[in-house]
Backbone as a printed PyTorch tensor [residue, N CA C, xyz], in Angstrom:
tensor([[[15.6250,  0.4400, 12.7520],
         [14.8090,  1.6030, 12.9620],
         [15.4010,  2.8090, 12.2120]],

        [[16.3030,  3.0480, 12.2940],
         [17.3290,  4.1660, 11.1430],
         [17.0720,  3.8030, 10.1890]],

        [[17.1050,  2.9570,  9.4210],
         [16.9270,  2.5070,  8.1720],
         [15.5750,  3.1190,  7.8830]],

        [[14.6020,  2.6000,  8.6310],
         [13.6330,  2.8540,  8.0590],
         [13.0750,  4.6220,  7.9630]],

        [[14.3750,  5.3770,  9.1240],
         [13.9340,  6.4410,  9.2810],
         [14.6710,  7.1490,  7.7460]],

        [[15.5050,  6.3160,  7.3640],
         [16.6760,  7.0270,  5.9810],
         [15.4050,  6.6000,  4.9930]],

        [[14.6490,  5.6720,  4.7050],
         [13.7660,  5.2990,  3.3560],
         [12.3870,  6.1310,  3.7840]],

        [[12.4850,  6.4330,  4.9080],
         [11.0430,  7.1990,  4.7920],
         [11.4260,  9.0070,  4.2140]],

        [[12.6230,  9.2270,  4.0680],
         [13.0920, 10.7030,  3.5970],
         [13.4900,  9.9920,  2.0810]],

        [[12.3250, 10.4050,  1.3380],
         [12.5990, 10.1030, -0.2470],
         [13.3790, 11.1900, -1.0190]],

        [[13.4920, 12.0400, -0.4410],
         [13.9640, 12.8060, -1.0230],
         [15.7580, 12.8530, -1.1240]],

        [[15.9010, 12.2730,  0.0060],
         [17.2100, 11.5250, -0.0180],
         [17.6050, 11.1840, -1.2980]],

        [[16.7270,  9.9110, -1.6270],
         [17.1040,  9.3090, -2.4060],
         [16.9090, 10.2270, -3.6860]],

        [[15.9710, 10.5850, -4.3570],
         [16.1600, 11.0770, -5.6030],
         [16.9170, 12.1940, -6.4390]],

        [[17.8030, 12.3760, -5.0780],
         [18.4470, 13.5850, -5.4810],
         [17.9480, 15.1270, -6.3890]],

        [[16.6090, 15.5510, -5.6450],
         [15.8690, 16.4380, -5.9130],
         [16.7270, 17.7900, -4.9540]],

        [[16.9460, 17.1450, -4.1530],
         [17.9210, 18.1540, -2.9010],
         [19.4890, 18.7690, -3.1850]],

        [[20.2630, 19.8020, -2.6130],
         [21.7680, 19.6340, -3.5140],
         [22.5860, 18.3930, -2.2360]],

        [[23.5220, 18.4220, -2.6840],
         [24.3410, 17.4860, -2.0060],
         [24.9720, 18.1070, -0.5560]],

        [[24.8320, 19.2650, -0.2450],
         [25.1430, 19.4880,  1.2530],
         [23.7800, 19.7140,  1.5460]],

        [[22.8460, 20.3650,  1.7860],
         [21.4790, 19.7100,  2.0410],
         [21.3670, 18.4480,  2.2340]],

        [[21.4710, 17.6820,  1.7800],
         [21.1090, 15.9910,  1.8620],
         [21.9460, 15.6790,  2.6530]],

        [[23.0980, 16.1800,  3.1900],
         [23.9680, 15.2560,  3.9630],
         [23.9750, 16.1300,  5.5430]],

        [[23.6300, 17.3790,  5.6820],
         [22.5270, 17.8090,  6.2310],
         [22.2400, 17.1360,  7.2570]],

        [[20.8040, 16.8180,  6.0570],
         [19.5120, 16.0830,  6.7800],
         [19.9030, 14.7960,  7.4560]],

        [[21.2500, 14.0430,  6.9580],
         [21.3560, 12.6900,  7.3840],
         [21.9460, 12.7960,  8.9020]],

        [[22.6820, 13.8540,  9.1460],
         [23.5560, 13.8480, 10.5810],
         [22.1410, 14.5260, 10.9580]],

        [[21.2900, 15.3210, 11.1350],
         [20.1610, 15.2860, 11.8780],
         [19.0870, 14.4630, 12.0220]],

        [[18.4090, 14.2240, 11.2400],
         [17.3250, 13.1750, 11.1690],
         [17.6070, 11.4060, 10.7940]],

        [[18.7290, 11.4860, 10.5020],
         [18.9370,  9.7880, 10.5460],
         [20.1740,  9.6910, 11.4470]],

        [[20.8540, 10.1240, 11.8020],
         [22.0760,  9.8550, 12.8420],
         [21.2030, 10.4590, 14.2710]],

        [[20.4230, 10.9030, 14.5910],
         [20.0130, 10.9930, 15.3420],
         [19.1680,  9.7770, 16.3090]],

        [[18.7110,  9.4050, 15.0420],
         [17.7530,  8.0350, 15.6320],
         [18.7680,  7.0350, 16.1880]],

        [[19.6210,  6.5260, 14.6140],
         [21.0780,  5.4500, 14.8680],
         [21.7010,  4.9860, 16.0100]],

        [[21.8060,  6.5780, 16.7760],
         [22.6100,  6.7150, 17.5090],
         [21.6870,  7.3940, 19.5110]],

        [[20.2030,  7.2620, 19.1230],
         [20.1420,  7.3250, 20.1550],
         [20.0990,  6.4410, 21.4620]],

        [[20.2220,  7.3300, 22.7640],
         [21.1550,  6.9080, 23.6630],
         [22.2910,  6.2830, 24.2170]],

        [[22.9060,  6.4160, 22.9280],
         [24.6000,  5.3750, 22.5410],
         [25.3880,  6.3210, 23.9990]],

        [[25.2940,  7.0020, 24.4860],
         [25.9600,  7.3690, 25.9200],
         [26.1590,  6.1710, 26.4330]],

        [[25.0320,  5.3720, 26.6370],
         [24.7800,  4.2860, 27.3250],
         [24.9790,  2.7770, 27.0660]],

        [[25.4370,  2.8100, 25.8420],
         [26.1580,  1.7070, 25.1540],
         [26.8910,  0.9600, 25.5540]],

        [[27.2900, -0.2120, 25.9990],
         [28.6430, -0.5450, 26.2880],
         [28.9010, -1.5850, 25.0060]],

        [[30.1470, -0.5970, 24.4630],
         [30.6850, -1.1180, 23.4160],
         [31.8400, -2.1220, 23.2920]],

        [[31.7480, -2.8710, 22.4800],
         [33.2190, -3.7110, 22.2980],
         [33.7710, -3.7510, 20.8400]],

        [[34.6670, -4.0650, 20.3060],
         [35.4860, -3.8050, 19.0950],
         [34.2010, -3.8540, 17.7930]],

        [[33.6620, -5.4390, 18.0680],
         [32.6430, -4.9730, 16.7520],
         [31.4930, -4.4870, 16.8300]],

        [[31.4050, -4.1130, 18.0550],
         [29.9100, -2.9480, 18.2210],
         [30.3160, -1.4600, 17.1470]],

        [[31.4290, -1.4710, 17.5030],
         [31.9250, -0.0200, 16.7600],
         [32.1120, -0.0690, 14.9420]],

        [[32.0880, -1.3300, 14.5190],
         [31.8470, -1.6220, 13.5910],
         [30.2660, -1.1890, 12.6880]],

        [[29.2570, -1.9630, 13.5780],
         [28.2960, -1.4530, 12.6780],
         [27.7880, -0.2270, 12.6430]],

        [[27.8060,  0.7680, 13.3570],
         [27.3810,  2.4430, 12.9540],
         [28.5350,  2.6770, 11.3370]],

        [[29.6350,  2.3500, 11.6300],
         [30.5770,  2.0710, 10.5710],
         [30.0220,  1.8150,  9.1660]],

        [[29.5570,  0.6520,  8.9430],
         [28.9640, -0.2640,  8.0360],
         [27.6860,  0.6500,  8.0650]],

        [[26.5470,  1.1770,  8.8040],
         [25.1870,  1.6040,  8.3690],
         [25.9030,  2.9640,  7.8380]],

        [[27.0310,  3.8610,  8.4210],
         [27.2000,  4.8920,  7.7900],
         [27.6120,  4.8230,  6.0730]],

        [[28.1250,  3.9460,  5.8050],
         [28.7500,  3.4030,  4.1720],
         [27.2630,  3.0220,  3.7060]],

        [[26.4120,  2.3090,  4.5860],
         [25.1300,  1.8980,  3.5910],
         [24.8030,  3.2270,  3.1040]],

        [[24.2900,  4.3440,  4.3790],
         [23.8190,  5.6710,  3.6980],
         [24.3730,  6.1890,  2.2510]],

        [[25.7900,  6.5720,  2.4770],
         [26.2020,  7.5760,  1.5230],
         [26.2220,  6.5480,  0.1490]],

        [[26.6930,  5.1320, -0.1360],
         [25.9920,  4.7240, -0.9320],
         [25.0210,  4.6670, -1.8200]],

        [[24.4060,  4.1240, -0.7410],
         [22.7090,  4.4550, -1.1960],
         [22.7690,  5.9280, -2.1150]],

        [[22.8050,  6.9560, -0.8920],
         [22.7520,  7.9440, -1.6080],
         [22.8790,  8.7980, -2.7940]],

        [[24.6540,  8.0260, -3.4160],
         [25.2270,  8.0300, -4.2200],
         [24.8780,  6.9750, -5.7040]],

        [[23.5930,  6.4100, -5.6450],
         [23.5580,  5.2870, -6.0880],
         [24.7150,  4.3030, -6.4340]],

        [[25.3530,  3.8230, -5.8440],
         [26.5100,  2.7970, -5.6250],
         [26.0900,  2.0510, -5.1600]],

        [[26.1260,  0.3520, -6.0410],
         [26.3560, -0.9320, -5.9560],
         [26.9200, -1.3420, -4.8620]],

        [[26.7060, -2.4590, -4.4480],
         [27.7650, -3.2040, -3.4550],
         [28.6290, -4.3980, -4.5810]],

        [[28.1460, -4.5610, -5.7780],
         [28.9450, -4.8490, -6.6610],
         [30.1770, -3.8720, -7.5210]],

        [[29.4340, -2.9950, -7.5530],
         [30.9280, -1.4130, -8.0970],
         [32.0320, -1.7350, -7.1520]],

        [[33.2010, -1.8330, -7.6130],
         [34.3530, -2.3800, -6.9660],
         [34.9440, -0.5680, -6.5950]],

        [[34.3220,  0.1740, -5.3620],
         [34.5770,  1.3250, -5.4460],
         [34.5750,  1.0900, -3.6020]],

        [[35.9790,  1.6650, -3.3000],
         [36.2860,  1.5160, -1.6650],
         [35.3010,  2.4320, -0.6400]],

        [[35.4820,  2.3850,  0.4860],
         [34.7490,  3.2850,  1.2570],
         [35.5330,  4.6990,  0.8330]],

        [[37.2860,  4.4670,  1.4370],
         [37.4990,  6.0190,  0.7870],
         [37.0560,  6.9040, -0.3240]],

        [[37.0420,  5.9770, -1.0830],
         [36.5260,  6.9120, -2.1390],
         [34.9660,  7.3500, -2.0600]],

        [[34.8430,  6.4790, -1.5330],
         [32.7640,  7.2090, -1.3980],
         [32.9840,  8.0310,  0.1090]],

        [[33.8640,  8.2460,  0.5550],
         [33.6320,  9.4720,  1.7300],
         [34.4710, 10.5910,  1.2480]],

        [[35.1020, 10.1480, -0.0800],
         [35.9750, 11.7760, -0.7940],
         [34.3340, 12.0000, -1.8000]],

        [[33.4560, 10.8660, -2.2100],
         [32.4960, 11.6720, -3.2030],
         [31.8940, 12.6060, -2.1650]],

        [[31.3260, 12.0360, -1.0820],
         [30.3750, 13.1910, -0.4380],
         [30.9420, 14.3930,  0.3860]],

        [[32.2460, 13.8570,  0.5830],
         [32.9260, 15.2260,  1.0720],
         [33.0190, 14.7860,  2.4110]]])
């Protein structure tokens, strides 16, 4: 359901927006969805994993970055800041 709420904001993607704007919009309108009612979650080690993993899909994406580009998470959370 996040997913689809991150591809329905195209503007995301084309980078028509500046880069704090766009990242912005993602902790409001797509971490919002991700993560609603996670109060209520009961988590275990790899539950905490995938918000993890969908957060790297975003800025990716965003960044147009491959899952073939041999480029770590650190470094794609120093591109977006």
């Amino acid at each position: 359901m996040a997913k689809e709420a991150f591809n329905a904001r195209g503007e995301l993607l084309r980078g028509t927006l500046s880069k704090e704007l766009e990242q912005r919009m993602v902790k409001v309108l797509i971490w919002s969805v991700a993560l609603y009612a996670s109060e209520t979650w009961n988590l275990r080690n790899d539950d905490v994993k995938r918000p993890e993993a969908y957060e790297m899909w975003i800025w990716r994406k965003m960044e147009n970055i491959s899952w073939s580009d041999h480029i770590t998470n650190e470094q794609v959370l120093t591109m977006v800041g």
